[in-house]
Structures are given as structure tokens and as C-alpha cells.
N, CA and C atoms of all chains as a GROMACS GRO file, in nm:
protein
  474
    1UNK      N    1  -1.851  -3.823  -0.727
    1UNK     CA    2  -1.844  -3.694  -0.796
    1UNK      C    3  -1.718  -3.689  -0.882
    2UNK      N    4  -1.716  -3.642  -1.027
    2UNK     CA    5  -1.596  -3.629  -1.085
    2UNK      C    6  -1.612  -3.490  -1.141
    3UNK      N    7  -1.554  -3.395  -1.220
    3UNK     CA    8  -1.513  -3.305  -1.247
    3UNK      C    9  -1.487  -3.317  -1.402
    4UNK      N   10  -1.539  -3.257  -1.443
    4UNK     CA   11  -1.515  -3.281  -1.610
    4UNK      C   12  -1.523  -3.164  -1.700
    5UNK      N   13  -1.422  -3.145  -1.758
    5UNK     CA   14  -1.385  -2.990  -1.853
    5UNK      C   15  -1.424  -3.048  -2.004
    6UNK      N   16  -1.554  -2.981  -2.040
    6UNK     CA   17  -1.541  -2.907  -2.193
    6UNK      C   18  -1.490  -2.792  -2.287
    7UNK      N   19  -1.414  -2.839  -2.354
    7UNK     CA   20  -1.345  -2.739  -2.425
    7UNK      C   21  -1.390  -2.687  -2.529
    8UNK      N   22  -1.486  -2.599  -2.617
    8UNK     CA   23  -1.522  -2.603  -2.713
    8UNK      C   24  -1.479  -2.506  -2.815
    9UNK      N   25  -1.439  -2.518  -2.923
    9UNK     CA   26  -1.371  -2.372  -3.046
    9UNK      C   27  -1.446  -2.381  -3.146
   10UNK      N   28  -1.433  -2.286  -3.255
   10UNK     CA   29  -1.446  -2.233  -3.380
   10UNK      C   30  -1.372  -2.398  -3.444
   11UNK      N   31  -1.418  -2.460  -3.546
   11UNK     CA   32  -1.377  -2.538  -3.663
   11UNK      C   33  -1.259  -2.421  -3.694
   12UNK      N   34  -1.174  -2.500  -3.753
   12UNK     CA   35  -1.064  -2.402  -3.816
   12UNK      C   36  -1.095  -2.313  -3.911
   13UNK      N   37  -1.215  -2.357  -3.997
   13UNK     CA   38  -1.268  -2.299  -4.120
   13UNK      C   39  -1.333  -2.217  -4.102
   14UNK      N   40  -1.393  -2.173  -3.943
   14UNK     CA   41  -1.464  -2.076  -3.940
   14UNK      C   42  -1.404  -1.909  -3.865
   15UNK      N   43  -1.426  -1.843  -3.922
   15UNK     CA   44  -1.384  -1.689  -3.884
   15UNK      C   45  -1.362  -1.708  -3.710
   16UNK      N   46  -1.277  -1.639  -3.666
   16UNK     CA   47  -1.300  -1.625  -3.502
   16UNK      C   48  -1.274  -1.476  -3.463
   17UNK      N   49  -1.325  -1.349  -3.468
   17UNK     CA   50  -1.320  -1.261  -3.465
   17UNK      C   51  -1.255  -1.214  -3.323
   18UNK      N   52  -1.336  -1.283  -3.205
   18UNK     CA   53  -1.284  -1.280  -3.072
   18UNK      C   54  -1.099  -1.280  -3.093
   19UNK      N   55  -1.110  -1.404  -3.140
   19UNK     CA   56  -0.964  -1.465  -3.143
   19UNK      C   57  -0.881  -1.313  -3.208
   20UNK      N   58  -0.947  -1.264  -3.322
   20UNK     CA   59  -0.847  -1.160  -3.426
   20UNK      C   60  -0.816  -1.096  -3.320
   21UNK      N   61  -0.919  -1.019  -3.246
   21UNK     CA   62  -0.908  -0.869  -3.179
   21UNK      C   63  -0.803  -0.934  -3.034
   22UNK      N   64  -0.771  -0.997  -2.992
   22UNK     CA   65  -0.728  -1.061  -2.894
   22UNK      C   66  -0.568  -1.075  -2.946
   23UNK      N   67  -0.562  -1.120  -3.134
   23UNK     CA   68  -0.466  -1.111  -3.149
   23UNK      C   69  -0.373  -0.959  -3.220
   24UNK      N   70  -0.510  -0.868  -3.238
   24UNK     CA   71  -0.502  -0.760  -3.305
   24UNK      C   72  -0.428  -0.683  -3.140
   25UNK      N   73  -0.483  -0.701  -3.055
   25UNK     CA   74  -0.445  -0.614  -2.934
   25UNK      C   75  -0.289  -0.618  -2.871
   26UNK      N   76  -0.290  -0.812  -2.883
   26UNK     CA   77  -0.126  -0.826  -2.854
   26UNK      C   78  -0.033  -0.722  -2.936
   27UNK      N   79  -0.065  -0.745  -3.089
   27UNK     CA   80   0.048  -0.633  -3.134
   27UNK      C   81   0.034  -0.496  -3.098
   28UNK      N   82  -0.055  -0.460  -3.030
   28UNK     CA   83  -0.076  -0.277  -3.010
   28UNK      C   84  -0.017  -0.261  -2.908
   29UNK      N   85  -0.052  -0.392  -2.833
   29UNK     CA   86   0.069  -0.371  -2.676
   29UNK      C   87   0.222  -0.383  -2.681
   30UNK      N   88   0.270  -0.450  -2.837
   30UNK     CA   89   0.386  -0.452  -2.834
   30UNK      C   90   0.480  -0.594  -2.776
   31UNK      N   91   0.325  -0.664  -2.816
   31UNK     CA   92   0.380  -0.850  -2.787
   31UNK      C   93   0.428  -0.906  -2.879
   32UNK      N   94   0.531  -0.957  -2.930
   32UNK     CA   95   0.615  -0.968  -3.061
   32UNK      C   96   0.590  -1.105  -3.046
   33UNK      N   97   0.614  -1.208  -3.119
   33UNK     CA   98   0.634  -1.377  -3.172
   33UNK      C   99   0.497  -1.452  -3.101
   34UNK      N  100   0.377  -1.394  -3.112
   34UNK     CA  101   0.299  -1.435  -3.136
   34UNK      C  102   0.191  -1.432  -3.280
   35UNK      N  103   0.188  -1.555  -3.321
   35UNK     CA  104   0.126  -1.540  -3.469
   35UNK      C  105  -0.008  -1.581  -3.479
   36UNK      N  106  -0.086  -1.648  -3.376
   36UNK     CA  107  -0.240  -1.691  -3.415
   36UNK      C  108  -0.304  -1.703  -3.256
   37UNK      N  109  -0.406  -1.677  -3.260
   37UNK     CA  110  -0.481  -1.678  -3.119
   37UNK      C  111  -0.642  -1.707  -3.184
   38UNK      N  112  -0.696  -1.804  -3.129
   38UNK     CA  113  -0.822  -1.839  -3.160
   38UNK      C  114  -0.881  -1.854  -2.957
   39UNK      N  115  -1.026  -1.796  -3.003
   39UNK     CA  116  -1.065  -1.809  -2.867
   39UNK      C  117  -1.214  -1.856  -2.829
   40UNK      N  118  -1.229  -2.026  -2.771
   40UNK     CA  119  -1.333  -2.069  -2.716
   40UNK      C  120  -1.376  -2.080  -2.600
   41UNK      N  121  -1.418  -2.174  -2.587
   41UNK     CA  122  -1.494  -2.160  -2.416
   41UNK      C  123  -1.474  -2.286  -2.349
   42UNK      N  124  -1.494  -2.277  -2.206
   42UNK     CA  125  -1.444  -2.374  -2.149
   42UNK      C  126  -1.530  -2.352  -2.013
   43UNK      N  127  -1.566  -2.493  -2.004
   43UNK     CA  128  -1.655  -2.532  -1.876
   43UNK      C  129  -1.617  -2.634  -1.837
   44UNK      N  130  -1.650  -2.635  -1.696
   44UNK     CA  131  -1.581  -2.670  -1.565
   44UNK      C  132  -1.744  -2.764  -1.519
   45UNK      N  133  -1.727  -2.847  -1.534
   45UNK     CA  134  -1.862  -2.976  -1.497
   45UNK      C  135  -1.839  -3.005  -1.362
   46UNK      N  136  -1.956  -3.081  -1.246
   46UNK     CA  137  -1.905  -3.102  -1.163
   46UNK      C  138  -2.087  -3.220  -1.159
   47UNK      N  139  -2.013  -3.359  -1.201
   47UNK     CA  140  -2.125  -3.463  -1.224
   47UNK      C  141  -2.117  -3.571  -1.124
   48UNK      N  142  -2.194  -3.635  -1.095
   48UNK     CA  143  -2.199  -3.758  -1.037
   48UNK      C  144  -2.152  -3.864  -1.053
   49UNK      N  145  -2.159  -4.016  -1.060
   49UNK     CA  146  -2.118  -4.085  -1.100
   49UNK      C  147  -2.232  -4.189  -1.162
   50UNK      N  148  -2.329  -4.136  -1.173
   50UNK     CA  149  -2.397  -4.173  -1.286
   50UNK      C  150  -2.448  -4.106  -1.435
   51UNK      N  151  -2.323  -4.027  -1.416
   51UNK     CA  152  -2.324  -3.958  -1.573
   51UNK      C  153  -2.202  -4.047  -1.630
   52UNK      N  154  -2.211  -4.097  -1.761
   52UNK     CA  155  -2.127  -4.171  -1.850
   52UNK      C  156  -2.102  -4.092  -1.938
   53UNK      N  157  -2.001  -4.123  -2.018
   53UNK     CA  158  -1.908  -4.049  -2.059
   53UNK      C  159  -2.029  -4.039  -2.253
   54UNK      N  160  -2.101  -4.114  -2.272
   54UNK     CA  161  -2.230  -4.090  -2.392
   54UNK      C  162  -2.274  -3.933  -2.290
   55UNK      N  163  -2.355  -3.906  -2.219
   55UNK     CA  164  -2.429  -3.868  -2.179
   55UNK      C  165  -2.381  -3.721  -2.173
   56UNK      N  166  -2.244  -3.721  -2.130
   56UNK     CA  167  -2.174  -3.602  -2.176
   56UNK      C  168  -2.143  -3.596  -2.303
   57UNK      N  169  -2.131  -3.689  -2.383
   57UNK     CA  170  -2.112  -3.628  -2.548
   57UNK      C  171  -2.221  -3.536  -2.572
   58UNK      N  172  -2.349  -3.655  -2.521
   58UNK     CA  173  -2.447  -3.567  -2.574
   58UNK      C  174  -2.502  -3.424  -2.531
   59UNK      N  175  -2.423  -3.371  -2.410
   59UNK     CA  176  -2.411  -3.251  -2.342
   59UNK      C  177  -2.373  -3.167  -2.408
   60UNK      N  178  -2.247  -3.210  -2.434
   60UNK     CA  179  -2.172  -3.132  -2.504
   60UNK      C  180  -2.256  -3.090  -2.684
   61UNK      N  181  -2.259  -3.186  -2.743
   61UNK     CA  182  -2.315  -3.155  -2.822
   61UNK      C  183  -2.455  -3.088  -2.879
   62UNK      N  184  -2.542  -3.108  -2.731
   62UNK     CA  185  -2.631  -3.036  -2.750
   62UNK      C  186  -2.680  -2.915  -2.683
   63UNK      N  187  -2.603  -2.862  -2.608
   63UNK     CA  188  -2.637  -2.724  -2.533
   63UNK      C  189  -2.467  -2.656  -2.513
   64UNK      N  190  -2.355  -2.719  -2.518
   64UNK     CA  191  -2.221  -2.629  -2.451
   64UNK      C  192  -2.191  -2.575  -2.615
   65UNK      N  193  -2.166  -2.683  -2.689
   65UNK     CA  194  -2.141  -2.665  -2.844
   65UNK      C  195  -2.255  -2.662  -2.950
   66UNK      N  196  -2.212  -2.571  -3.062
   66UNK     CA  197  -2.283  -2.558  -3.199
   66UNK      C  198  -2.225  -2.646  -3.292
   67UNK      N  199  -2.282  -2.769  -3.292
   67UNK     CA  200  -2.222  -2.870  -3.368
   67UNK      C  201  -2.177  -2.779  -3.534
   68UNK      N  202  -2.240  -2.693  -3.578
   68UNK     CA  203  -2.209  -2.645  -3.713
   68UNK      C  204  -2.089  -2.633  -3.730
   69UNK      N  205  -2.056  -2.516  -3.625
   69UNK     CA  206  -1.937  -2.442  -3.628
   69UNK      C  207  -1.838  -2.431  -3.535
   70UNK      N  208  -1.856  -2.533  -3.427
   70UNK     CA  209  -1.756  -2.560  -3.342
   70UNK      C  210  -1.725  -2.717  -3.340
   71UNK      N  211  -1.665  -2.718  -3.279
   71UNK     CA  212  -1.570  -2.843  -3.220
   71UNK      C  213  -1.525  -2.868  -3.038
   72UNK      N  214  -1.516  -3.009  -3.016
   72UNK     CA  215  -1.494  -2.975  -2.866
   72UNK      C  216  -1.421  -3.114  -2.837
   73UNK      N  217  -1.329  -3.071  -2.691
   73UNK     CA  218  -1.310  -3.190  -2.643
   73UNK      C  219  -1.394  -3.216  -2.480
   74UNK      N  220  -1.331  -3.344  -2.446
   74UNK     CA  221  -1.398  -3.377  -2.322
   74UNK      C  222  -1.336  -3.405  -2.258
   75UNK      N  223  -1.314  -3.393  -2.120
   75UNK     CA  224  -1.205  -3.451  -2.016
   75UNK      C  225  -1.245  -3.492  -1.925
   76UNK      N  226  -1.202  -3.559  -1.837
   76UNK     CA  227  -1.269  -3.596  -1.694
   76UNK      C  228  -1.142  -3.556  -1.639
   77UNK      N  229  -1.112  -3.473  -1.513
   77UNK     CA  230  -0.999  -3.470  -1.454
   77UNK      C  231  -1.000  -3.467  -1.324
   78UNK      N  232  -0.930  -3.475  -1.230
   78UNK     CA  233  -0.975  -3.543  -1.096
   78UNK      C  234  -1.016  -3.400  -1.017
   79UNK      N  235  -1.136  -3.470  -0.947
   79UNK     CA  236  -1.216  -3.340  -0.884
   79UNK      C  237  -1.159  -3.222  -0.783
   80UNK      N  238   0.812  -2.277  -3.295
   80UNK     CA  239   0.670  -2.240  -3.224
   80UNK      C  240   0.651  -2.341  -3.149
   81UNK      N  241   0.537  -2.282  -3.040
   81UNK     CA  242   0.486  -2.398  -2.948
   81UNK      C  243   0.295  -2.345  -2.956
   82UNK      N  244   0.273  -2.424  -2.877
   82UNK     CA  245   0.129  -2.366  -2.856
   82UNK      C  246   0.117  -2.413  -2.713
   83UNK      N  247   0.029  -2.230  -2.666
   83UNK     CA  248  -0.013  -2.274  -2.520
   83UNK      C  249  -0.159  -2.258  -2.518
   84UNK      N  250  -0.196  -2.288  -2.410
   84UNK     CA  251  -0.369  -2.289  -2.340
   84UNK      C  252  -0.354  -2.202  -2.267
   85UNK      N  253  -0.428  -2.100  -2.274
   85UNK     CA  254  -0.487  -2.046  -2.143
   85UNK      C  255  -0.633  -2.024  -2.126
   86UNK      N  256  -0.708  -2.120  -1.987
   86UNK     CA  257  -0.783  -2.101  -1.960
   86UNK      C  258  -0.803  -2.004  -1.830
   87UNK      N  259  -0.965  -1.908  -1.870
   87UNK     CA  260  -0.961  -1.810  -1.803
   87UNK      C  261  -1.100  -1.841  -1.763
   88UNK      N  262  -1.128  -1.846  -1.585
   88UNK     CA  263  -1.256  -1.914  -1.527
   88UNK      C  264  -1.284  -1.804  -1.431
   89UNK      N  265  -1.408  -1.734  -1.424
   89UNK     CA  266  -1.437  -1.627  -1.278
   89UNK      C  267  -1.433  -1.716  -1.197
   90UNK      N  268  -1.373  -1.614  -1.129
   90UNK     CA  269  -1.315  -1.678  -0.922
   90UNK      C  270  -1.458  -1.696  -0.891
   91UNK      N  271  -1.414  -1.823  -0.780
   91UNK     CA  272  -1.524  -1.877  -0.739
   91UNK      C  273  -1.621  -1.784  -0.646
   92UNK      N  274  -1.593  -1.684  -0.609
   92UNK     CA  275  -1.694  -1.587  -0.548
   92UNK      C  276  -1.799  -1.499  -0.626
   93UNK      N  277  -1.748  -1.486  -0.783
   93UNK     CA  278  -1.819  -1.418  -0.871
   93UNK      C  279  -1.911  -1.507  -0.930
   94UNK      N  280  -2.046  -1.442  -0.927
   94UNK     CA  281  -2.121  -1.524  -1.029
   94UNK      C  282  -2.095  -1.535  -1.137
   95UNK      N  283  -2.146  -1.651  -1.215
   95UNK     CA  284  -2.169  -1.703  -1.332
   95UNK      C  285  -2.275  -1.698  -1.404
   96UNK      N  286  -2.299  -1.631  -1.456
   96UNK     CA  287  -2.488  -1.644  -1.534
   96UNK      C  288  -2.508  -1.732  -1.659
   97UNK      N  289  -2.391  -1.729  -1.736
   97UNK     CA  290  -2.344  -1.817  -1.810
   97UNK      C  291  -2.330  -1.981  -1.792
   98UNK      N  292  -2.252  -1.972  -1.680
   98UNK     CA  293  -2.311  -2.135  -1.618
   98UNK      C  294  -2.427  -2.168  -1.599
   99UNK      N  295  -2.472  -2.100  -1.521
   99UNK     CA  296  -2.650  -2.114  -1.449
   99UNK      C  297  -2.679  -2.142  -1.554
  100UNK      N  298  -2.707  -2.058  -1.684
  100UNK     CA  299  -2.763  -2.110  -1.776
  100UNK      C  300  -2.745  -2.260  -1.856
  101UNK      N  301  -2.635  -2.237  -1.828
  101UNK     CA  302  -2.604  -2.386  -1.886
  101UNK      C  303  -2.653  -2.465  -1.800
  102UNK      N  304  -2.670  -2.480  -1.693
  102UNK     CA  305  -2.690  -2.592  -1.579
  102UNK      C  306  -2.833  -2.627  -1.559
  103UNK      N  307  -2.918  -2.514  -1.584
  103UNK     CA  308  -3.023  -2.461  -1.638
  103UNK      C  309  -3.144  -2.543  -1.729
  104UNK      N  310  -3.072  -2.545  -1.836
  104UNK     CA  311  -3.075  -2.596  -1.967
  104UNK      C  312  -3.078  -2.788  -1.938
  105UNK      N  313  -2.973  -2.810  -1.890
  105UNK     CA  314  -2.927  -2.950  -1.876
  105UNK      C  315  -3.010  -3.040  -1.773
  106UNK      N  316  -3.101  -2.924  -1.667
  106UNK     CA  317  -3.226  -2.964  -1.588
  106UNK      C  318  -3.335  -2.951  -1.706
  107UNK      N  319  -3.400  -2.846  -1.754
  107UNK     CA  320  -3.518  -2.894  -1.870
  107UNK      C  321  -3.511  -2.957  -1.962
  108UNK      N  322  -3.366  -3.044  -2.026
  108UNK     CA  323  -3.375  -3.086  -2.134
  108UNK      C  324  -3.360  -3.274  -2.043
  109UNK      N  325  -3.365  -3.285  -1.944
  109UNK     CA  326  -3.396  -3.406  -1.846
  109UNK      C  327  -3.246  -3.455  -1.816
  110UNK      N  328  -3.122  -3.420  -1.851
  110UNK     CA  329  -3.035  -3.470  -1.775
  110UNK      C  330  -2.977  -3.435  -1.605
  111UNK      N  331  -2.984  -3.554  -1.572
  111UNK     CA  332  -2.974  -3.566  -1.433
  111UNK      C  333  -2.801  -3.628  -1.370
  112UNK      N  334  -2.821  -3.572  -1.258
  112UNK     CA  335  -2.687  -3.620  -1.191
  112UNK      C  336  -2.567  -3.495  -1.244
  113UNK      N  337  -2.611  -3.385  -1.288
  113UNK     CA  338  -2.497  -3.279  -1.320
  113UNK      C  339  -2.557  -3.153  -1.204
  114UNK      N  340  -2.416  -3.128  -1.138
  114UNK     CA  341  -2.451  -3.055  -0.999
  114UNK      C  342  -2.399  -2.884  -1.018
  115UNK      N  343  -2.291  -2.872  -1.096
  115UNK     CA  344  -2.232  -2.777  -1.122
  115UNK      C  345  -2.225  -2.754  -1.262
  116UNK      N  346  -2.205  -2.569  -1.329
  116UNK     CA  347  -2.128  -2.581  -1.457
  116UNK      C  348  -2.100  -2.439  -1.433
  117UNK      N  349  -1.980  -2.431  -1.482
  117UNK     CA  350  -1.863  -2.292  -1.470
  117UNK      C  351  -1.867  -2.299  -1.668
  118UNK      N  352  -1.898  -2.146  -1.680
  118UNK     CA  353  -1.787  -2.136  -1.813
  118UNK      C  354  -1.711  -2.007  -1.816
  119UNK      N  355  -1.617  -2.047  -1.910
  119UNK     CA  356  -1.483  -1.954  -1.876
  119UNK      C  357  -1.450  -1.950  -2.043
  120UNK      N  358  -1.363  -1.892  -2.072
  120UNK     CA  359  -1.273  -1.912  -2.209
  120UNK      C  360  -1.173  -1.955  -2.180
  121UNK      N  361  -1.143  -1.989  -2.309
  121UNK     CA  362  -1.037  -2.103  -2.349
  121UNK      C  363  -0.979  -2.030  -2.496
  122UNK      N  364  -0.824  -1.996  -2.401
  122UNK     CA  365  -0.807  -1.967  -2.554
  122UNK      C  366  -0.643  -2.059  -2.608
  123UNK      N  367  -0.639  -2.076  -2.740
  123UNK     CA  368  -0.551  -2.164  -2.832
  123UNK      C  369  -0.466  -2.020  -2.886
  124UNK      N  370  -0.302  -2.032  -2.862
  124UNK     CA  371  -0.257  -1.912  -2.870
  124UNK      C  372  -0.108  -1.951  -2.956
  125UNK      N  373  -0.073  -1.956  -3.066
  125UNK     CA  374   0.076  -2.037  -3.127
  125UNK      C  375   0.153  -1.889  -3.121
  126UNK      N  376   0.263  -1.964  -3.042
  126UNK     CA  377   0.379  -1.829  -3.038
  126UNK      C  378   0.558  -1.885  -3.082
  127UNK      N  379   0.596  -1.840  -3.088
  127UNK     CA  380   0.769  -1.863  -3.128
  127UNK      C  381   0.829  -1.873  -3.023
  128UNK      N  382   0.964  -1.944  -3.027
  128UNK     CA  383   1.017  -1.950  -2.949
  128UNK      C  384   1.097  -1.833  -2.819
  129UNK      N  385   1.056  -1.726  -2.889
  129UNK     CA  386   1.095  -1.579  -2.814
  129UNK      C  387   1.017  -1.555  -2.694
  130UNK      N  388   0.915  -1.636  -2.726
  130UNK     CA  389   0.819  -1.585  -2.588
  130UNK      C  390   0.778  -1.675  -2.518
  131UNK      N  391   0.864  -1.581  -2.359
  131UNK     CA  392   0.884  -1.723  -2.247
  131UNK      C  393   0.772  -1.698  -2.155
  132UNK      N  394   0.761  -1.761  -2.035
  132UNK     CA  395   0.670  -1.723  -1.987
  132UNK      C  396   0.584  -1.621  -1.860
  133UNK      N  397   0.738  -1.574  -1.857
  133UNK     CA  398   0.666  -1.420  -1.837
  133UNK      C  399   0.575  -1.358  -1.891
  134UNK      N  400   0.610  -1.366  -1.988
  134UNK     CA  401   0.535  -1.303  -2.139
  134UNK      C  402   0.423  -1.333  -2.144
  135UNK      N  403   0.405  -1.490  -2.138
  135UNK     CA  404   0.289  -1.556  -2.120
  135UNK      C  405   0.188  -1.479  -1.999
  136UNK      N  406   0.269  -1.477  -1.859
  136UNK     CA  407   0.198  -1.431  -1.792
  136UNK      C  408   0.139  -1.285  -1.828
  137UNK      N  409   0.223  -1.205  -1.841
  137UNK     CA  410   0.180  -1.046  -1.913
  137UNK      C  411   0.060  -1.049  -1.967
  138UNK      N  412   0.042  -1.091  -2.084
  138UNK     CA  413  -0.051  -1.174  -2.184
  138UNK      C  414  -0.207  -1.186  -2.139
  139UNK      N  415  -0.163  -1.304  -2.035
  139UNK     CA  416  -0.298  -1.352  -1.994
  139UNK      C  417  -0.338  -1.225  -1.870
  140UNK      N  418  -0.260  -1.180  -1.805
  140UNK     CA  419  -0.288  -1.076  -1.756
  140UNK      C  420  -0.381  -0.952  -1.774
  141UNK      N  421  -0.288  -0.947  -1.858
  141UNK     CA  422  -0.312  -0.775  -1.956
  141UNK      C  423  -0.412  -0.778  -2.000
  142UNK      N  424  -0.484  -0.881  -2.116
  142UNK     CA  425  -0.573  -0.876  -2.144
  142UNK      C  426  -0.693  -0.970  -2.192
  143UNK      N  427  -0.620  -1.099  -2.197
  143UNK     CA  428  -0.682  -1.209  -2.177
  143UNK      C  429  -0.830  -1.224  -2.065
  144UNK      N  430  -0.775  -1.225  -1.938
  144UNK     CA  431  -0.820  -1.217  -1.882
  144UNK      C  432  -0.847  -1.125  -1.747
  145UNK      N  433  -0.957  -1.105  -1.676
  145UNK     CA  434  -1.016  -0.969  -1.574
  145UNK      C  435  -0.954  -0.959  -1.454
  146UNK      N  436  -0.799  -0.942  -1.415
  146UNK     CA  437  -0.814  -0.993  -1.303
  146UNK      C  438  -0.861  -0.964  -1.185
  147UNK      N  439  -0.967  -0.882  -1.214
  147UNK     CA  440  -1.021  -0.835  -1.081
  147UNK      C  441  -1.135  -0.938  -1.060
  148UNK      N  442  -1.178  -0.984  -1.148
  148UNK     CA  443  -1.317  -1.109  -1.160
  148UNK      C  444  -1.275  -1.245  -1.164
  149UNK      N  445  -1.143  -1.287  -1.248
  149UNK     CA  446  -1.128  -1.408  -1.329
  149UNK      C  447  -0.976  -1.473  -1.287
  150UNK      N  448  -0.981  -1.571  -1.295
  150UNK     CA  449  -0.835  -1.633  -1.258
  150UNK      C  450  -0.808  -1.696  -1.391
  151UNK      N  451  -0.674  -1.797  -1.371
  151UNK     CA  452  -0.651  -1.804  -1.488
  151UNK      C  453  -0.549  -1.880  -1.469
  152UNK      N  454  -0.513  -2.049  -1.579
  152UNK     CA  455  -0.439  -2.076  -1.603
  152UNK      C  456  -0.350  -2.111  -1.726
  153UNK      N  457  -0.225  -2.134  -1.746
  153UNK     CA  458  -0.121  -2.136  -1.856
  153UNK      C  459  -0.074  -2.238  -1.883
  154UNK      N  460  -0.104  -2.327  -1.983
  154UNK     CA  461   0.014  -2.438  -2.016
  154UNK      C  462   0.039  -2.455  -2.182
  155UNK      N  463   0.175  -2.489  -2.156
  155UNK     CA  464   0.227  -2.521  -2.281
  155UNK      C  465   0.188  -2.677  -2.353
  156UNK      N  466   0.126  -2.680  -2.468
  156UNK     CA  467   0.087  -2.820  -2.496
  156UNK      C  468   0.172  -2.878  -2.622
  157UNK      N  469   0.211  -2.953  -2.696
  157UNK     CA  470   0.259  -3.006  -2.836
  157UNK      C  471   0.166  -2.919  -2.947
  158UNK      N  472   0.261  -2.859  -3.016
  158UNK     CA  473   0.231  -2.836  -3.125
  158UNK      C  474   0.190  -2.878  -3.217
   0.00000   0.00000   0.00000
């Protein structure tokens, strides 16, 4: 069994509205020297050891992420 | 500036419907050997050097994330 985190965001080029209001709120609370907040998603895998590290690309790419408009990484980190 | 991570995952007692679905998905589309999937946000946050990590904690607190539902962790990564 290993443990494996996908990280997935907005392309830089694309709007992240989540991210604005997240960063629109810090300043209403009065959080100073923060300048950008973008906000994706993140899943917590928990695979066998006959999943290879293709098999999660193609995970990732085809059901966690929107290849259009996001981007992602992959990790394996110890279970 | 630096940039931190904070990922924000519901405690393991709260459901996930969001996972399920994903986990869901990854049974009808025929991949096998995946036992678990959690999703959470992930958010990418660039701040100045003024804000330590108290602040940080406040932050992810306040409004980042639920803490009556969601846990949550903080790290600082390379800019």
C-alpha cells in the first residue's frame, strides 16, 4: 500500500475566482503582506502496489484534473 | 516573499462525497488496485516577509479552512 497526493490548480492563465474571494476576504479581516492566493484541490490516494506511477498520470488526468484548465502534480509519500 | 501551502482535508470522521465520487469513477472507468480517495483543497498563497506564522495559522484558521469539519496543514515551500 502507498499513499499518493494529487495536487491539482487553475493554469496561471486561467481566472481563479475561489482564489480572489479567499484573497478578497484576507484584506477585510485585516491580513496585511499577503499579495496572491490561488486555490486547488488536493487528494489523498491510498493504492496498492500494483498501481504504477503511468496509471496514476492517467488518473489524474482523466477524472481528478481538467486537462484544459488545470494543471497537477503527483506525489507518492509514505503511507 | 515566500510562498506557502496550505492543505485543507475533512477529518477523518467526516464524510467525503467528493472522494466517493472520485473513487467511484476510478471503479467504472476499470482502474483497479485504488482503495481510498480524500479530496480536500489546496491552496498556493505568496506573502511577504511580515507574515510569520502565526499569521499563517490565523489564516488557515479563520477562513481557509472549517474547523469544525476539516484539519489542516501549513508549509512554507521556495519561491
Amino acid at each position: 500500500m502507498a499513499r499518493v497526493v494529487v495536487d491539482v490548480m487553475p493554469k496561471p492563465e486561467i481566472l481563479d475566482p475561489q482564489g480572489q474571494a479567499a484573497l478578497g476576504a484576507a484584506g477585510r479581516l485585516g491580513f496585511t503582506g499577503i499579495t496572491e492566493i490561488r486555490q486547488g484541490k488536493h487528494f489523498e490516494i491510498e493504492v496498492d502496489d500494483t498501481v504504477d506511477d503511468a496509471t496514476l498520470e492517467k488518473i489524474a488526468e482523466g477524472f481528478l484534473a481538467n486537462p484544459v484548465i488545470e494543471q497537477w502534480t503527483i506525489r507518492r509519500v509514505d503511507a
